[in-house]
Backbone bond lengths (Angstrom), bond angles and torsions (degrees), N, CA, C in turn:
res aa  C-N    CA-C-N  psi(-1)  N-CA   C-N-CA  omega(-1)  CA-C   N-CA-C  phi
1 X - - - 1.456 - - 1.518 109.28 -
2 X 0.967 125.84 132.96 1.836 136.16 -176.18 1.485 103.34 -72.96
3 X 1.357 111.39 142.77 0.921 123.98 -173.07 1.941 125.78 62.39
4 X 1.006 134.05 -0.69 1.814 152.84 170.40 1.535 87.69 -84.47
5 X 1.643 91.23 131.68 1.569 105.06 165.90 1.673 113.66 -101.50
6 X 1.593 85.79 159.24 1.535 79.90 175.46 1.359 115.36 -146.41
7 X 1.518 126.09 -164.69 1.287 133.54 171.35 1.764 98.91 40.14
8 X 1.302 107.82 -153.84 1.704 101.10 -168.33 1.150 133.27 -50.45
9 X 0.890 125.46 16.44 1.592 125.89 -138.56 2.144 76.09 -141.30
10 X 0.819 104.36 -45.68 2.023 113.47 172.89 1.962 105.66 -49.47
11 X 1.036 91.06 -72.15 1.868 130.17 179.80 1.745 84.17 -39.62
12 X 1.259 114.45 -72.90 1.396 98.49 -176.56 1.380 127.20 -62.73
13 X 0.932 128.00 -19.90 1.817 137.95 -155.40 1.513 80.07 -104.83
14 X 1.206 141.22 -14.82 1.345 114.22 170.04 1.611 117.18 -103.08
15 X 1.626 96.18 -34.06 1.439 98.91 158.66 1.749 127.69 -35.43
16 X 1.396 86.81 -59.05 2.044 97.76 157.97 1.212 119.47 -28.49
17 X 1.845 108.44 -70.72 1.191 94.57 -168.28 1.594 116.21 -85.36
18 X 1.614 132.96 20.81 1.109 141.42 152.82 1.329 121.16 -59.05
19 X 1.220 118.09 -46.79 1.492 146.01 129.24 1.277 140.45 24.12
20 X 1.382 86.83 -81.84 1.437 132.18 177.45 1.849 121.61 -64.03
21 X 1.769 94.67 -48.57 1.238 133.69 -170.48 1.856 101.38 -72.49
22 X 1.571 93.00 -63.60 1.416 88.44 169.02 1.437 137.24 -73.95
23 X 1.582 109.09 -12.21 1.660 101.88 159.33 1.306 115.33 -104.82
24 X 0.955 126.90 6.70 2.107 130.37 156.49 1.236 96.12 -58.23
25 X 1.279 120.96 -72.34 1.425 130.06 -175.73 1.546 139.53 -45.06
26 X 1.403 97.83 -42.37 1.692 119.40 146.49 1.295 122.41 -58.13
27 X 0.917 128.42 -54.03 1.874 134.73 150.23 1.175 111.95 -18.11
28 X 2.066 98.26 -84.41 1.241 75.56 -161.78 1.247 114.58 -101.75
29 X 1.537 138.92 66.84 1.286 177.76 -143.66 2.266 100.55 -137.79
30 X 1.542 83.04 -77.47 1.668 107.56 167.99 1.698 107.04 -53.65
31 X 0.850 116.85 -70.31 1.457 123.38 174.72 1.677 122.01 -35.46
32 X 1.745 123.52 -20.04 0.869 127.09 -160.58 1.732 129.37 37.18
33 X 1.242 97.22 45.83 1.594 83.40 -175.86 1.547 115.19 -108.49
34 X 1.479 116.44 31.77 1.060 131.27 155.11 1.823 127.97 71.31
35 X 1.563 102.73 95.77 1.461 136.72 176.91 1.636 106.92 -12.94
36 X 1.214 111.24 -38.95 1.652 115.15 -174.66 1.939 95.34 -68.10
37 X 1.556 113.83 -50.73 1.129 98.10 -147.78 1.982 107.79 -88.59
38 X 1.279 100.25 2.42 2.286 124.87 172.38 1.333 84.00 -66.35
39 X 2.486 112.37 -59.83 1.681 71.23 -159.00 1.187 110.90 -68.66
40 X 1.052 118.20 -31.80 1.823 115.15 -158.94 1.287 123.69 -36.11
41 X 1.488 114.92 -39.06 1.257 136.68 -120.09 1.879 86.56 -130.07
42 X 1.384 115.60 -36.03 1.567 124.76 -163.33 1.738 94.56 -53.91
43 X 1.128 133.94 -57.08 1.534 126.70 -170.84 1.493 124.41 -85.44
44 X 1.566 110.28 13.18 1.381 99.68 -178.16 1.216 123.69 -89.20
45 X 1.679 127.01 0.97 1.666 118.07 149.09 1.156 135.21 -41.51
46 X 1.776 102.48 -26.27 1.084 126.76 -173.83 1.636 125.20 -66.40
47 X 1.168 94.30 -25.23 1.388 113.42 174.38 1.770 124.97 -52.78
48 X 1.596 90.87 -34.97 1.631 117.67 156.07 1.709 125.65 -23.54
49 X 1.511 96.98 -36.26 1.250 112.53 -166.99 1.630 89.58 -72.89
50 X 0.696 144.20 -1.61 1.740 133.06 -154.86 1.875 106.23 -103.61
51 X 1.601 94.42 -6.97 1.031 138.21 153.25 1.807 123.21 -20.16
52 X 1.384 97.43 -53.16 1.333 127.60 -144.30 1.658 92.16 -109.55
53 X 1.097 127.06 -30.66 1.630 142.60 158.25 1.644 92.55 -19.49
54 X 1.289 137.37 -56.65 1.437 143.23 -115.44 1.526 95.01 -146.55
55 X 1.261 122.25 9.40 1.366 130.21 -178.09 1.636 127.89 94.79
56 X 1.763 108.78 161.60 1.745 107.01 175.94 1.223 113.67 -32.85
57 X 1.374 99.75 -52.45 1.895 109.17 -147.14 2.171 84.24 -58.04
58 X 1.371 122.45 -71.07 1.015 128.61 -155.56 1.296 113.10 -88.27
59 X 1.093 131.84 18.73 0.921 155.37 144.49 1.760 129.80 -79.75
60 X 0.981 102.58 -52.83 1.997 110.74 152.85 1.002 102.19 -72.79
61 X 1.736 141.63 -68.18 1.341 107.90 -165.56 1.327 121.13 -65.29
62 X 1.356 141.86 15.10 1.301 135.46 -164.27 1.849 88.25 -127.67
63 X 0.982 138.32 -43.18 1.754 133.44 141.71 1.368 110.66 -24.99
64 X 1.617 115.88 -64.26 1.511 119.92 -179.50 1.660 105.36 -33.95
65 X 1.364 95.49 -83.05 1.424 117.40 -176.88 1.581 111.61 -26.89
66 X 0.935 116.02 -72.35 1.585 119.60 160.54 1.149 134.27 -62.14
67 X 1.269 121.32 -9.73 1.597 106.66 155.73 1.850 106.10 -129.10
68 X 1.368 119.15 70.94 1.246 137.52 -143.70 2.090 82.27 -137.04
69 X 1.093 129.04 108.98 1.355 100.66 149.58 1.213 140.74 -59.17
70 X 1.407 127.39 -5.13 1.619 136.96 156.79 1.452 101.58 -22.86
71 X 1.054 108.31 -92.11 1.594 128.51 -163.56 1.534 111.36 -20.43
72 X 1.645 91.39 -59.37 1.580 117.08 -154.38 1.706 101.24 -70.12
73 X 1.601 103.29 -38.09 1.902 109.51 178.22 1.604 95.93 -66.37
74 X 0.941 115.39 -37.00 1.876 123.22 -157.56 1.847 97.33 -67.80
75 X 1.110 107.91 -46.67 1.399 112.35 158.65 1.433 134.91 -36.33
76 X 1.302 105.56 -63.47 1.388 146.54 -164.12 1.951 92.88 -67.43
77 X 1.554 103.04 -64.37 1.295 85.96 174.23 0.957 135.45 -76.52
78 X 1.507 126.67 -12.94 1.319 146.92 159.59 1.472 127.32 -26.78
79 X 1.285 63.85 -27.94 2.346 91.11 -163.49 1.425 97.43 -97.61
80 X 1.708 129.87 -28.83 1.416 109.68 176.68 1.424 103.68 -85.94
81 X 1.613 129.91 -22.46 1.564 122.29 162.42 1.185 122.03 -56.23
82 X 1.360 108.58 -34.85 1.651 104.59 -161.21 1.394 94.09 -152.18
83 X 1.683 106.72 79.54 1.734 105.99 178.30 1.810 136.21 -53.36
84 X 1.090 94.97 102.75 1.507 106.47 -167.24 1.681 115.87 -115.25
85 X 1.383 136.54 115.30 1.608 124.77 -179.65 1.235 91.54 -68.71
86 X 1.332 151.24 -26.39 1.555 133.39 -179.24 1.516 109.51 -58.16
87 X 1.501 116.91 -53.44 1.584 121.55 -158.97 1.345 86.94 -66.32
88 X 1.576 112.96 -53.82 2.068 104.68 -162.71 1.376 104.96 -42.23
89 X 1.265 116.71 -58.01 2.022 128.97 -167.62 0.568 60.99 -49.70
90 X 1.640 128.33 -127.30 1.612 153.18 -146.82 1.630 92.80 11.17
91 X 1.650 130.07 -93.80 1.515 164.57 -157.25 1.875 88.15 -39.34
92 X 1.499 101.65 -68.35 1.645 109.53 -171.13 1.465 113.99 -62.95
93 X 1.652 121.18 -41.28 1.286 123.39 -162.82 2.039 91.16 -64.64
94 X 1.422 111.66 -59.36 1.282 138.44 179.20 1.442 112.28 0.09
95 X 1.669 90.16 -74.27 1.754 131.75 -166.77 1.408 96.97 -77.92
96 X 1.802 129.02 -32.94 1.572 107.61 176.59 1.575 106.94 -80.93
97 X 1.252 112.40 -4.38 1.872 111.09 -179.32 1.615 109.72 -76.99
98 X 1.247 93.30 -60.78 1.828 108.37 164.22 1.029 100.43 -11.80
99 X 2.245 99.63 -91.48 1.001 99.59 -166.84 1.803 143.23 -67.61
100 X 1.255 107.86 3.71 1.743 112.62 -164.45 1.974 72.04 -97.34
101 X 1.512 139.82 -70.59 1.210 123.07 159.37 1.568 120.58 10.96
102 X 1.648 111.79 -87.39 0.714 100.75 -173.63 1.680 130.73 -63.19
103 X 1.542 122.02 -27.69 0.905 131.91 -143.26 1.721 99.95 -76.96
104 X 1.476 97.08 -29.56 1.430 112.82 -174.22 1.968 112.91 -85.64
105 X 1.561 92.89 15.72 1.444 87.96 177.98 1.576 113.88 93.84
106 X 0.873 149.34 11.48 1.466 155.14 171.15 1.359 128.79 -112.90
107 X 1.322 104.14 87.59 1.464 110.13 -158.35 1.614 95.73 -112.46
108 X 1.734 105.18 173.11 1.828 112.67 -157.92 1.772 85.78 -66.26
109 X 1.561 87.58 163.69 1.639 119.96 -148.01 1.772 93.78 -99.85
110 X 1.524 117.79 148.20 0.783 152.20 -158.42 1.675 102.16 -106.43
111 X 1.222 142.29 117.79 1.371 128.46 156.00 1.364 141.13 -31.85
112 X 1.804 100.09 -17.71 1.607 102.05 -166.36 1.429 99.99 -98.34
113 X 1.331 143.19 20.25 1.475 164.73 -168.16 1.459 119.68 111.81
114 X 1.808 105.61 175.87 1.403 101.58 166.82 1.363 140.69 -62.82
115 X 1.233 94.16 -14.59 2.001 93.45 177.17 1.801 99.39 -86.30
116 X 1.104 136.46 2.61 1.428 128.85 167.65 1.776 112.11 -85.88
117 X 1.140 128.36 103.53 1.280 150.01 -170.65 1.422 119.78 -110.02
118 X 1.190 129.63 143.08 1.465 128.28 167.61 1.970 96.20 -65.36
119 X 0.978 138.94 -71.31 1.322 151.23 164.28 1.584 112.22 -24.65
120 X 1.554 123.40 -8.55 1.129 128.02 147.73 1.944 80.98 100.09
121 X 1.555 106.54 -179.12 1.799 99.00 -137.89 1.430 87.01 -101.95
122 X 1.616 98.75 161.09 1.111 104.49 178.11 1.563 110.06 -140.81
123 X 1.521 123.52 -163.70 1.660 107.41 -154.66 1.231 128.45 73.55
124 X 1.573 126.70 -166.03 1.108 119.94 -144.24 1.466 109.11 -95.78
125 X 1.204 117.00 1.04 1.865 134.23 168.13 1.642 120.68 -114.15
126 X 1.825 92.35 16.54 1.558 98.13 179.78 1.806 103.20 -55.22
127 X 1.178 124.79 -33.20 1.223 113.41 -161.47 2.018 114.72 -97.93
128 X 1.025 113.71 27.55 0.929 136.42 179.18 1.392 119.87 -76.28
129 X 1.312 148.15 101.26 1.252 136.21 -155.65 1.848 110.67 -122.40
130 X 1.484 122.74 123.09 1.317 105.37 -149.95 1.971 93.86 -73.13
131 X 1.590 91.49 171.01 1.437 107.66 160.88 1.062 124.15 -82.00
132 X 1.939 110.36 125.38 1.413 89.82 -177.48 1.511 124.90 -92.96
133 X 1.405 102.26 9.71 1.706 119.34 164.13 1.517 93.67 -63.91
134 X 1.013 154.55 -6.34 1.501 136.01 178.96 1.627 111.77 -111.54
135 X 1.340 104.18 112.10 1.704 109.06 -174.77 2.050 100.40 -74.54
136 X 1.160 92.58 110.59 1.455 99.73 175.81 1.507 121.06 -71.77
137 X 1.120 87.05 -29.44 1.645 107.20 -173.80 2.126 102.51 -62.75
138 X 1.095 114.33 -55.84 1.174 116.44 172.81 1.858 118.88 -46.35
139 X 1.108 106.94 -18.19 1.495 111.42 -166.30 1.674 84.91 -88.50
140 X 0.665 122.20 -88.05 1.748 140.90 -175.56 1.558 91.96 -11.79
Protein backbone atom coordinates (compact mmCIF):
# COMPACT_ATOMS: atom_id res chain seq x y z
CA UNK A 1 0.00 0.00 0.00
CA UNK A 2 1.68 3.58 -0.87
CA UNK A 3 2.51 5.59 1.50
CA UNK A 4 2.24 2.75 5.04
CA UNK A 5 5.47 2.35 6.75
CA UNK A 6 7.11 -0.52 7.56
CA UNK A 7 9.77 -2.76 9.05
CA UNK A 8 11.99 -0.33 11.30
CA UNK A 9 11.02 2.66 10.48
CA UNK A 10 7.04 1.13 11.85
CA UNK A 11 8.76 -0.19 15.30
CA UNK A 12 9.82 3.31 15.80
CA UNK A 13 6.72 5.46 15.00
CA UNK A 14 5.03 3.36 17.46
CA UNK A 15 7.67 3.36 19.90
CA UNK A 16 6.91 7.30 19.67
CA UNK A 17 3.69 7.02 20.28
CA UNK A 18 4.49 4.70 23.44
CA UNK A 19 6.25 7.69 24.34
CA UNK A 20 3.95 9.99 24.08
CA UNK A 21 1.38 7.86 26.08
CA UNK A 22 3.74 7.45 28.82
CA UNK A 23 4.64 11.10 29.30
CA UNK A 24 0.85 12.47 28.86
CA UNK A 25 0.23 10.32 31.62
CA UNK A 26 3.07 11.38 33.87
CA UNK A 27 1.93 14.96 33.38
CA UNK A 28 -1.04 14.70 33.94
CA UNK A 29 -0.37 12.44 37.00
CA UNK A 30 2.09 15.69 38.07
CA UNK A 31 -0.50 18.07 37.10
CA UNK A 32 -3.04 16.64 39.55
CA UNK A 33 -5.92 16.95 37.53
CA UNK A 34 -7.46 13.93 38.66
CA UNK A 35 -7.58 9.98 37.55
CA UNK A 36 -11.50 9.95 37.50
CA UNK A 37 -11.64 12.66 34.93
CA UNK A 38 -8.20 10.68 32.20
CA UNK A 39 -10.57 7.84 32.50
CA UNK A 40 -13.56 9.53 31.51
CA UNK A 41 -12.25 11.56 29.08
CA UNK A 42 -9.32 8.79 27.66
CA UNK A 43 -11.80 7.42 24.71
CA UNK A 44 -13.48 10.36 23.48
CA UNK A 45 -11.45 10.78 20.10
CA UNK A 46 -12.96 7.84 19.64
CA UNK A 47 -16.11 9.12 19.10
CA UNK A 48 -14.57 10.17 15.63
CA UNK A 49 -15.45 6.89 14.47
CA UNK A 50 -19.16 7.94 14.09
CA UNK A 51 -17.45 9.45 11.37
CA UNK A 52 -17.74 6.55 9.17
CA UNK A 53 -21.80 6.59 9.58
CA UNK A 54 -21.61 8.98 6.36
CA UNK A 55 -18.82 7.19 4.58
CA UNK A 56 -14.65 6.45 4.07
CA UNK A 57 -13.98 9.76 2.77
CA UNK A 58 -15.76 11.39 6.06
CA UNK A 59 -15.22 9.13 8.08
CA UNK A 60 -11.17 9.28 8.01
CA UNK A 61 -11.19 12.77 7.85
CA UNK A 62 -13.15 13.09 11.03
CA UNK A 63 -10.61 10.06 12.67
CA UNK A 64 -7.82 12.35 11.17
CA UNK A 65 -9.04 15.27 12.97
CA UNK A 66 -9.19 13.49 16.17
CA UNK A 67 -6.37 11.63 16.34
CA UNK A 68 -4.24 14.50 14.63
CA UNK A 69 -1.81 16.03 17.27
CA UNK A 70 -2.95 19.55 16.04
CA UNK A 71 -5.81 19.72 18.23
CA UNK A 72 -4.26 18.27 21.31
CA UNK A 73 -0.86 20.94 20.93
CA UNK A 74 -3.58 23.71 20.03
CA UNK A 75 -4.90 23.04 23.45
CA UNK A 76 -1.85 22.71 25.23
CA UNK A 77 -0.85 26.11 24.11
CA UNK A 78 -4.01 27.51 24.68
CA UNK A 79 -3.55 26.85 28.29
CA UNK A 80 -0.14 28.79 28.50
CA UNK A 81 -2.20 31.90 26.75
CA UNK A 82 -5.12 31.59 28.55
CA UNK A 83 -4.51 29.35 31.74
CA UNK A 84 -7.26 26.99 32.02
CA UNK A 85 -7.27 23.17 34.00
CA UNK A 86 -9.94 22.33 31.30
CA UNK A 87 -7.65 23.09 28.09
CA UNK A 88 -4.43 21.33 30.00
CA UNK A 89 -6.74 17.88 30.68
CA UNK A 90 -8.27 18.32 27.43
CA UNK A 91 -4.19 18.86 25.69
CA UNK A 92 -2.71 15.83 28.12
CA UNK A 93 -5.73 13.40 28.13
CA UNK A 94 -5.63 14.06 24.01
CA UNK A 95 -1.81 13.30 23.43
CA UNK A 96 -2.02 10.05 25.90
CA UNK A 97 -4.98 8.72 23.42
CA UNK A 98 -2.87 9.50 20.32
CA UNK A 99 -0.26 8.15 21.73
CA UNK A 100 -1.48 4.58 23.38
CA UNK A 101 -3.48 4.76 19.57
CA UNK A 102 -0.67 4.89 18.04
CA UNK A 103 1.45 2.62 19.94
CA UNK A 104 -1.04 -0.16 19.43
CA UNK A 105 -0.77 0.17 15.68
CA UNK A 106 -3.47 2.63 14.53
CA UNK A 107 -2.24 5.18 12.62
CA UNK A 108 -4.28 8.32 10.54
CA UNK A 109 -6.81 6.76 8.12
CA UNK A 110 -6.57 6.23 4.57
CA UNK A 111 -9.71 7.00 2.27
CA UNK A 112 -9.95 3.51 0.92
CA UNK A 113 -11.30 2.29 4.58
CA UNK A 114 -10.30 1.83 8.13
CA UNK A 115 -7.78 -0.80 7.89
CA UNK A 116 -5.71 1.64 5.41
CA UNK A 117 -3.25 3.47 7.84
CA UNK A 118 -0.15 5.54 7.48
CA UNK A 119 1.36 2.77 10.10
CA UNK A 120 0.59 0.24 7.40
CA UNK A 121 -2.96 -1.90 7.60
CA UNK A 122 -4.56 -3.21 10.13
CA UNK A 123 -7.70 -5.63 10.82
CA UNK A 124 -8.52 -8.69 9.57
CA UNK A 125 -6.16 -8.47 6.20
CA UNK A 126 -3.48 -6.75 8.30
CA UNK A 127 -1.28 -9.59 7.31
CA UNK A 128 -1.63 -9.54 3.79
CA UNK A 129 1.45 -8.61 1.87
CA UNK A 130 0.97 -7.20 -1.77
CA UNK A 131 2.40 -9.01 -4.90
CA UNK A 132 5.08 -7.66 -6.35
CA UNK A 133 4.22 -9.47 -9.69
CA UNK A 134 1.29 -6.97 -9.79
CA UNK A 135 2.21 -3.48 -11.33
CA UNK A 136 0.00 -1.23 -9.24
CA UNK A 137 0.97 1.60 -10.92
CA UNK A 138 -0.94 0.51 -14.13
CA UNK A 139 -4.27 0.21 -12.23
CA UNK A 140 -4.30 3.84 -10.95
Amino acid sequence: MFGATTGGVRLVLRLEGLCVLITASVAYSKFGLGRSTFALFFLTPDLSFLGYLAGQKVGAASYNVAHSYIGAVACLVANLVLPAPTLLSAGIIWCAHIGFDRALGYGLKYSEGFGFTHLGRIGRFSAVTPNPAVNTDAVR
